[in-house]
FISESE-246729 format. One record per residue (C-alpha): residue in one letter; x negated, y negated, z negated. Coordinates in pm, whole numbers, plus 50000, padded with zeros to 5 digits. Layout:
! FISESE-246729
aXYZ;...
***
This chain:
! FISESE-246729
x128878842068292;x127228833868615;x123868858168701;x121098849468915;x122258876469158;x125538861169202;x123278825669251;x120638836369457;x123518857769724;x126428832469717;x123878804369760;x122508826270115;x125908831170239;x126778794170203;x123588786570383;x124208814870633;x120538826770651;x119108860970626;x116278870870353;x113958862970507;x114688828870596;x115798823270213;x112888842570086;x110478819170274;x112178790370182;x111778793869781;x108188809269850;x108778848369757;x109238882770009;x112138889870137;x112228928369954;x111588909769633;x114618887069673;x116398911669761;x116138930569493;x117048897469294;x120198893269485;x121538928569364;x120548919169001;x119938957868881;x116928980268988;x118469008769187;x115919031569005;x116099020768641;x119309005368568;x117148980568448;x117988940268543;x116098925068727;x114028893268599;x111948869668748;x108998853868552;x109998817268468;x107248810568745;x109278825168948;x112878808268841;x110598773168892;x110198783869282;x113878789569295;x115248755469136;x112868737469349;x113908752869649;x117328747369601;x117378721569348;x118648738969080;x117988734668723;x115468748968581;x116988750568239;x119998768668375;x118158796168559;x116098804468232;x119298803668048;x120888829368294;x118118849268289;x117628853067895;x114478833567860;x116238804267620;x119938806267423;x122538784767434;x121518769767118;x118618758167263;x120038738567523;x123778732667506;x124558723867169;x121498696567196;x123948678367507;x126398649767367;x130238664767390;x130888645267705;x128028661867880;x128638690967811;x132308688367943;x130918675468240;x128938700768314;x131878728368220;x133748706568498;x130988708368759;x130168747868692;x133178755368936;x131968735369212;x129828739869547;x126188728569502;x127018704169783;x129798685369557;x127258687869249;x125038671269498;x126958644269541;x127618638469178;x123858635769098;x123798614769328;x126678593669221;x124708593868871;x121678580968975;x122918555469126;x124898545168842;x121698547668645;x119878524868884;x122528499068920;x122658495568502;x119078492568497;x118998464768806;x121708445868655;x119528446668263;x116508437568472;x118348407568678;x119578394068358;x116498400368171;x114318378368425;x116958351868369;
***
């Protein structure tokens, strides 16, 4: 399974910015995400968790979801979430878990616009 380390340092790379630049951007320090991107405090052995406060500044940032940052991060199972998703959903998100959050991009995108061309079309033929 994915962790928020692996997120939160992958996602930096791609964007090719130091800490600071991507702690700024989701609104934390840059020793704090640092000590995200490693995942396990150096002193403890303990992982490291952000508050759900926290997880919120990070999926608006970078448009994640929300959901799927508190599910990486222990606050909710996947009982809560998954098995609630119709079967084709949740194959589509299994398919889109491999890709770049640039081609997921483009998918939402590709969604919502299916979604507003179904409503347009009921709305045309409604006014008729």
């Amino acid at each position: 399974m994915t962790t928020l380390a692996q997120l939160l340092s992958t996602r930096r790379k791609e964007d090719g910015v130091s800490l600071r630049e991507a702690a700024q951007k989701i609104g934390i320090s840059h020793g704090y995400l640092d000590k995200l991107e490693k995942g396990i405090d150096s002193r403890t052995g303990t992982r490291n968790n952000p508050t759900p406060e926290t997880l919120q500044m990070i999926a608006t940032a970078y448009n994640w979801d929300y959901q799927y940052l508190l599910k990486i991060c222990g606050y909710i199972t996947d009982t809560d979430s998954a098995d609630s998703l119709r079967p084709s959903i949740r194959e589509l998100v299994e398919t889109c878990n491999s890709l770049s959050d640039t081609d997921i991009g483009y998918i939402t995108k590709f969604a919502k616009f299916i979604g507003t061309e179904k409503q347009n079309k009921f709305t045309c033929h409604k006014a008729l």
